[in-house]
Structures are given as C-alpha cells and as structure tokens.
C-alpha positions in Angstrom: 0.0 0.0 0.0 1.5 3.9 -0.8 1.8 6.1 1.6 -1.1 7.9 0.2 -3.6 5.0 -0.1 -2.2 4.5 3.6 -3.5 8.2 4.6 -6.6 8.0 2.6 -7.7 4.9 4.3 -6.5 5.8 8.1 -8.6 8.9 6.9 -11.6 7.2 6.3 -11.2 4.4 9.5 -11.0 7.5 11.8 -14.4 8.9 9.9 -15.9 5.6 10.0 -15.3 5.1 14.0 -16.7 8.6 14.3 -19.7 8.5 12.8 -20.7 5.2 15.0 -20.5 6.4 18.3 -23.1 8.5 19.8 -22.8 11.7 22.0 -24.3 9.7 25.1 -21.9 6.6 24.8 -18.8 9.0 25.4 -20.5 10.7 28.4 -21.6 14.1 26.3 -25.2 15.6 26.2 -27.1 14.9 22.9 -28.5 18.4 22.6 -31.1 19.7 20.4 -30.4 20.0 16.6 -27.4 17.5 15.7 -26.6 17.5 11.5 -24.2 15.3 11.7 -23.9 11.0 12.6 -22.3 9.9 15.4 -19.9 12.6 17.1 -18.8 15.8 15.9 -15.0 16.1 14.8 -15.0 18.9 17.8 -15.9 16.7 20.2 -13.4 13.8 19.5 -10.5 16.3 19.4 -11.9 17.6 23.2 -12.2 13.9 24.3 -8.6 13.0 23.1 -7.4 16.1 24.0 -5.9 17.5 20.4 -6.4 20.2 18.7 -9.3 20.6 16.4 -7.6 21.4 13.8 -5.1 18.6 13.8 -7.4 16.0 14.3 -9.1 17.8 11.1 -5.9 17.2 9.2 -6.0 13.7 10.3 -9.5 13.1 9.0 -8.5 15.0 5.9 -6.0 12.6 5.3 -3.1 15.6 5.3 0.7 14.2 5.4 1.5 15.2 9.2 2.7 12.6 11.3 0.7 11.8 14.6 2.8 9.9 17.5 2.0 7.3 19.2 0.4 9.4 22.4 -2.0 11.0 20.1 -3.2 7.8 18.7 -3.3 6.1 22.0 -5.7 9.5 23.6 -8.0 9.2 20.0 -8.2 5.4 20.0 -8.9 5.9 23.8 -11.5 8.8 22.6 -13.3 6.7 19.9 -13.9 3.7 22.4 -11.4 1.6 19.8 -11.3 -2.5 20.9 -7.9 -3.7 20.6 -8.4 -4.8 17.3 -9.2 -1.3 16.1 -6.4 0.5 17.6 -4.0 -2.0 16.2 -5.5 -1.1 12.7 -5.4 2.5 13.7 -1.6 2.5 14.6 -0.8 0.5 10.9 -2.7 2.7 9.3 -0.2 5.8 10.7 2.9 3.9 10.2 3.0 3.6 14.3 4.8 0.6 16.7 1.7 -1.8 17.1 1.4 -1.0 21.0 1.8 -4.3 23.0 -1.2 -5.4 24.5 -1.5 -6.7 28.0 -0.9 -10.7 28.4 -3.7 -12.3 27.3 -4.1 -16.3 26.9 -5.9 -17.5 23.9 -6.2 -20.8 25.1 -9.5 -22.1 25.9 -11.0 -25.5 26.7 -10.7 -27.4 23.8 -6.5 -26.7 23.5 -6.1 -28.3 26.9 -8.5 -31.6 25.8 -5.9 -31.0 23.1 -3.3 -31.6 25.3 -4.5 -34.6 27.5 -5.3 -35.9 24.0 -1.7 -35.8 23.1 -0.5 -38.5 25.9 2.0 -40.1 25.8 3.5 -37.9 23.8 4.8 -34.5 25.9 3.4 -31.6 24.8 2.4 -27.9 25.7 1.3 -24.4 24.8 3.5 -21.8 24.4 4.0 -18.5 23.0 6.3 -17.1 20.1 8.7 -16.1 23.4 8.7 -19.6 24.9 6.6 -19.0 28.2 4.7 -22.2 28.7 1.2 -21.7 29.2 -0.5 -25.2 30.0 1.1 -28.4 29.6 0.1 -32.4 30.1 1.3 -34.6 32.4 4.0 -36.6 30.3 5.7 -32.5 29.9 5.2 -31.8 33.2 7.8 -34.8 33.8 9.7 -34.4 30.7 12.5 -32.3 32.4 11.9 -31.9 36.0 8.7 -31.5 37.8 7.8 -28.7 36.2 4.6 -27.6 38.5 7.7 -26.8 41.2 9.5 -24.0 38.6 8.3 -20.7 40.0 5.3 -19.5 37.3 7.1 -16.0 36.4 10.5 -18.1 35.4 8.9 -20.8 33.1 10.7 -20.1 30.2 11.8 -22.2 27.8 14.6 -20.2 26.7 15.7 -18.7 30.1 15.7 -22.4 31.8 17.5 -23.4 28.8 20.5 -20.6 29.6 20.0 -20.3 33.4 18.8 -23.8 34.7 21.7 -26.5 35.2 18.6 -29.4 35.4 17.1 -28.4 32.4 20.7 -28.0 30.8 21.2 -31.3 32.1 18.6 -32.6 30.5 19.9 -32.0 26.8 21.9 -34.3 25.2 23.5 -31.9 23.0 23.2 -28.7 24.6 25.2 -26.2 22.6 23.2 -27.4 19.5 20.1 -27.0 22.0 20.7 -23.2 22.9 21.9 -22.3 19.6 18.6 -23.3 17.9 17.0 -21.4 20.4 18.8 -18.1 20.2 18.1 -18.2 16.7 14.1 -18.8 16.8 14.2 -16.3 19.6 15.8 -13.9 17.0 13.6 -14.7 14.1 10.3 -14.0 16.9 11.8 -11.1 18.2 12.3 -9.8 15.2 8.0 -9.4 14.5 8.4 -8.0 18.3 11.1 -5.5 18.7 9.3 -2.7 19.5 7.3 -3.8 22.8 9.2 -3.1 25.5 8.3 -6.4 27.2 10.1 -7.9 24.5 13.5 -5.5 25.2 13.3 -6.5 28.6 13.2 -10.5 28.2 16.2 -9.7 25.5 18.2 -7.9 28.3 17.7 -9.7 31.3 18.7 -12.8 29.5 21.8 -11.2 27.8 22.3 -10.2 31.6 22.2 -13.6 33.3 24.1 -15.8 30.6 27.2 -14.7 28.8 26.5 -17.8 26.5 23.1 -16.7 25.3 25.0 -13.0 25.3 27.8 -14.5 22.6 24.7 -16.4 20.7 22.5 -13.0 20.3 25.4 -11.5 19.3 26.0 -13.3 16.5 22.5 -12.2 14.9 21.8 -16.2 13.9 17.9 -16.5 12.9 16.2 -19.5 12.2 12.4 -20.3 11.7 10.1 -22.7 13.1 11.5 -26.3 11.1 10.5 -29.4 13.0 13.2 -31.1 15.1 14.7 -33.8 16.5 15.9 -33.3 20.4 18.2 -36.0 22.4 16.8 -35.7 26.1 18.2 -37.2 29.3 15.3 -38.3 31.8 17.0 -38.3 35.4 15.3 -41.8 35.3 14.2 -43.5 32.0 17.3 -42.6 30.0 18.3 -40.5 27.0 15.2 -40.2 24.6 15.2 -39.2 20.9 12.3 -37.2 20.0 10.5 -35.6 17.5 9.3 -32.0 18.1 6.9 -30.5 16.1 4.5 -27.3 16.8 1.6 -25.9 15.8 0.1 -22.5 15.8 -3.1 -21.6 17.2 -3.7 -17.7 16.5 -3.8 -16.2 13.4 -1.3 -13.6 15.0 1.6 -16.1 15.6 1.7 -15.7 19.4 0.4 -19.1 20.6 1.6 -22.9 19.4 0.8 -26.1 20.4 4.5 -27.9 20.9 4.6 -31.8 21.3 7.5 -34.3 20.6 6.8 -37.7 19.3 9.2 -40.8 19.6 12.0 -41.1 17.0 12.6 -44.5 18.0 10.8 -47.7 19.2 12.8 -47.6 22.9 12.1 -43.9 23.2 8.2 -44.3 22.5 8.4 -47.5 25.1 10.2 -44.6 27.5 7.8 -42.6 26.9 5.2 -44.9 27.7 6.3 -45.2 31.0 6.6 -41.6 31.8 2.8 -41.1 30.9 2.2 -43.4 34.0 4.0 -41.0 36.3 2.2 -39.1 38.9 -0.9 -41.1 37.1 -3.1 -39.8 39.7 -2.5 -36.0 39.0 -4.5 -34.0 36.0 -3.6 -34.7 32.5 -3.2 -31.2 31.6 -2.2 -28.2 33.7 -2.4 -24.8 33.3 1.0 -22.8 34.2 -0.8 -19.4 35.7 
C-alpha cells in the first residue's frame, strides 16, 4: 500500500469510527439540533485532547505525522477495541502497542493436550513462556509444577537452569537453535518493551546466550529432533513438532513424538508417572 492510499484509508477508519459512536456513549449531552452521525470532529478532538484542527488534518488525510500518544488518547477517545487500535496505529505507520498478556487458550487446547498422551506436549508462545502443559511435559525435564510461574521459560531455563541443561543431550546445538528462533520472533516483536526487557535480562544472566545473540543467527520454526536425558528413563530421541493456534503467531501447540521404538516404550512409562495427577495443567 502507498503512503497515500495509507492516509486516505487511516482517513476514512477515523471517519468511519466517528460517525458510530453517539454523544451519550462518550458521556456528552445529545443536545437539540445535531446534523451530523455519530460525534462531531469537535468533540473527539476535546475527548482525546488534540487540537481541532489537527485531528481535522487527520480526518483529511493531510501528510502530518501523529505519534503514538496522540493515537493512544483518539483510540482511547473513539472507544477503539484492541483490534481497532491496532489497525489504527498501521494505518499511521506507528509501533503496534503491545497489548497486555492475554491467553488464547481455551477448553478445547487443553483436551488437546491430554489428547496428546503419551506424547509430551504444551502451549506456548512465540517467546517460549509455557502456558499449560500435560502430564508426560510436566515430567519431561523436571517436575515442572515446582519452577516458580514468572520463570517458566523455555529459553531462560535453557540458559540459566543447570537441570534443564542437564537434560539435553547436546546442549550447545540445543541453545543455539533457540537463540536463533528467539531472533527470528523477536524480530516481529522488537518494539514492545516487554520484548526489550526479556532480551536484556537474558543477555544479563548468561554470557552464552550473550555470545549467541550477538552473532544475529535466525532460524524459523522447522521441526526437530531433540536427544533428552530423563534423570530416570534414560536418554530419549524425539520428534518435536509445533503448531500455531492464532492467526497472530503468538500461541503454538508444541509436542514431541518418539523417533525411536525404545524412546516411545520410555515414553510410555513416563505417561504413567504421577498417574493420579490432572492430564493437563495450566501454568498461571
């Protein structure tokens, strides 16, 4: 899209979100005599707090630049969902704000997940925070119901956590992989400051992940095969695949599948641990 067709069209959304709202759904009198649908231009400028006449350029589509205050106060203004605002700041060429943590998982992903046993499996988002898991993942590396929720991480346990380091057969190969997917994500994330911060604190607490990110590595989302060493069934080879489950890329659905008849009889037997605790779990 020009930057023209880009104006025209943010031009015509702001309109288009005007016109819908009514003076009494903002908290303003009606008032006799109203020509116009929805609010007047005056009014949305006084509820975001702009000038009239620059929210008048913006409606006209004029090339002036609004930042990212202004569009937070008139997407604030116009009642915006999340959706909308989001739309609002592509439209103006704006950082997509990041939106508060929100989990998209809902009933049928955890049946998904007790489904999946044996096989170890669990949701988890584009910056490797687990979100639910099933049993046979809860004992994959450790008990994993014990790791505090704030700190389960995939990446940061796989830099900071000598159990889960432990765990991988070929570790080096292990954290490089994930350096280089954490690149590739963070690259569609850079701008929230969430993102910054996760980036920092692990280049803060592990000069090897510090030496990987600084190589600027990136890889994408290709299945894999991991070596792992249960502290009591032995060294498994499995198969991980994953699967997204929003449209926006911020959710998967990870599981990992025997690569071998031994490791699917392994597996077997870790399904049958703790048999008497829930088949999934839901990490916050």
């Amino acid at each position: 899209m020009s930057t023209s067709a880009r104006r025209e069209e943010f031009a015509e959304f702001l309109s288009s979100r005007r016109a819908r709202l009514r003076p009494e759904d903002v908290g303003l009198p009606r008032g006799p005599r109203r020509r116009v649908a929805g609010l007047r231009r005056e009014e949305v400028a006084q509820l975001a707090g702009v000038g009239l006449t620059w929210y008048t350029w913006l409606e006209q589509g004029r090339p002036i630049a609004a930042s990212e205050q202004v569009l937070t106060s008139i997407a604030r203004a116009l009642l915006l969902s999340d959706d909308e605002r989001d739309h609002l700041f592509a439209l103006a060429g704006a950082a997509i704000p990041e939106r508060a943590p929100m989990s998209c998982l809902n009933d049928s992903h955890h049946e998904l997940l007790a489904k999946l046993m044996p096989y170890p499996a669990a949701a988890q988002t584009a910056r490797f925070d687990i979100l639910a898991y099933n049993r046979s993942y809860r004992y994959l590396f450790t008990d994993f119901d014990r790791i505090p929720v704030g700190e389960r991480n995939c990446a940061r346990l796989l830099f900071t956590e000598p159990a889960w380091q432990k765990a991988h057969v070929d570790l080096e190969h292990a954290q490089r992989r994930i350096a280089a997917r954490l690149r590739a994500a963070y690259g569609r994330h850079r701008e929230y400051t969430e993102w910054q911060r996760f980036i920092q604190e692990l280049q803060d607490s592990s000069p090897v992940f510090r030496e990987l990110w600084a190589r600027g590595d990136v890889s994408g989302e290709r299945n894999a095969l991991k070596r792992l060493r249960h502290p009591e069934l032995g060294v498994m080879n499995l198969s991980m695949t994953s699967l997204w489950i929003d449209e926006t890329l911020g959710t998967r659905i990870v599981w990992f599948a025997p690569a071998d008849a031994l490791s699917a009889e392994r597996l077997e037997l870790l399904a049958r641990v703790q048999q008497d605790q829930p088949l999934p779990s839901a990490a916050a």
